[in-house]
N, C-alpha and C positions, 0 to 999 in steps of 0.2 A: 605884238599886234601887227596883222597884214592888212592894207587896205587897198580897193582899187575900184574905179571907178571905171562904167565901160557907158557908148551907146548901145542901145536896144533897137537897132535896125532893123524891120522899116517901121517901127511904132513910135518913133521919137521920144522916147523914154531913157532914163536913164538909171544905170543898176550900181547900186554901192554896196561892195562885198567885204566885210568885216570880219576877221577872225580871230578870234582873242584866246590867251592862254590863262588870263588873270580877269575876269568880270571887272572884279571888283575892283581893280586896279585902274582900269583902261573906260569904264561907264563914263567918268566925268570929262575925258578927252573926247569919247565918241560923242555923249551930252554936246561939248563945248562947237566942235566940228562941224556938226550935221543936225544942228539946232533939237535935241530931243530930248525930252524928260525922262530918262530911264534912272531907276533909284536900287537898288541892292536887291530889292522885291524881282527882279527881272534877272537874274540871275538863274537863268533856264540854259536848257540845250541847245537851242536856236530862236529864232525870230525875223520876221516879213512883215515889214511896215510899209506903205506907200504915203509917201506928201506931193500932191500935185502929180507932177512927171517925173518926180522921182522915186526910184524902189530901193528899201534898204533889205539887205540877208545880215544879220549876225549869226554865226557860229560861234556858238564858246566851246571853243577843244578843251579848256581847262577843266568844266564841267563835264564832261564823257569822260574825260580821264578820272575824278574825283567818282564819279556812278560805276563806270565798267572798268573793267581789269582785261589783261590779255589782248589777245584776237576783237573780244567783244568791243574795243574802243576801237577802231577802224568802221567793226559792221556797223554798230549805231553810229559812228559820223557820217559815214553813206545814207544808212534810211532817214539821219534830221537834213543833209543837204538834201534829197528828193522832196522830201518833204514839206521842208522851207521851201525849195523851185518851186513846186506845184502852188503851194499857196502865192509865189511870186507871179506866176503866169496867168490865176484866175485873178489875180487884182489888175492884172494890165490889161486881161481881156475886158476885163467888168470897165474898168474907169473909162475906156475905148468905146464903149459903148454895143460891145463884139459878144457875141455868143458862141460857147463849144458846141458844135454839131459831134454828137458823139458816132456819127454813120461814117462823117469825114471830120476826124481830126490832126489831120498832119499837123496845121499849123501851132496845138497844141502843144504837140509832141514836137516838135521841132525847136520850137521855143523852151521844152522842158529840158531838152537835150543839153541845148545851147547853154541855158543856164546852169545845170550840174555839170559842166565841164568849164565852167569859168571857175563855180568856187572850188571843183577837186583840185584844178592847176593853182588856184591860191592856196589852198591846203597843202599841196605839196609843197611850194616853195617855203612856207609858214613850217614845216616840217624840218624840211631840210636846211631854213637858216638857225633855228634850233641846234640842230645836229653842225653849226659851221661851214654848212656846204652848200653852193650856187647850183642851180639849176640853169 
């Protein structure tokens, strides 16, 4: 399990990125950590939770590997990271009290960005300490 925590500048939020290769192993650390009731039932491909000012992403890589084979475990962990982002970025707009202007949405898209590039670089290093090797 890889974990890290970042600011969300300039929204004063804070993003906790979780990546698990065992759920079911690693639920009652994440439970214990970051105060949350997740129980075996929760044992999905991702998840975007907010409490207060803070946003949580889990990934479980172990679940896409247990569902897809091949190449297809890469592409579906791309579309559940975009897709946990997105749901990550309407919860912080929403709790902000902010609306997407769909005419101008940079700051959407910026923030989306931001976000799938925090958890691919956790994903990779969760990758590659797997495989024994430092990035």
């Amino acid at each position: 399990m890889i974990t890290q925590e970042l600011d969300i500048t300039p929204y004063g939020r804070r993003l906790h990125i979780i990546l698990t290769g065992d759920f079911i192993q690693d639920y009652p650390k994440i439970n214990k950590k970051y105060h949350q009731d997740l129980t075996e039932e929760d044992d999905v491909l991702g998840m975007s939770q907010m409490r207060g000012a803070h946003h949580m992403i889990i990934i479980n890589v172990g679940r896409h590997r247990k569902v897809y084979k091949g190449i297809e475990i890469e592409c579906e962990l791309a579309d559940t990271i975009a897709h946990e982002a997105d749901h990550l970025c309407n919860q912080l707009f929403k709790s902000i009290g902010a609306e997407v202007d769909t005419s101008n949405d940079e700051p959407h898209a910026y923030l989306l960005g931001w976000v799938v590039k925090q958890i691919t670089r956790n994903y990779l290093k969760f990758k590659a300490q797997e495989d024994g090797k430092k990035i």
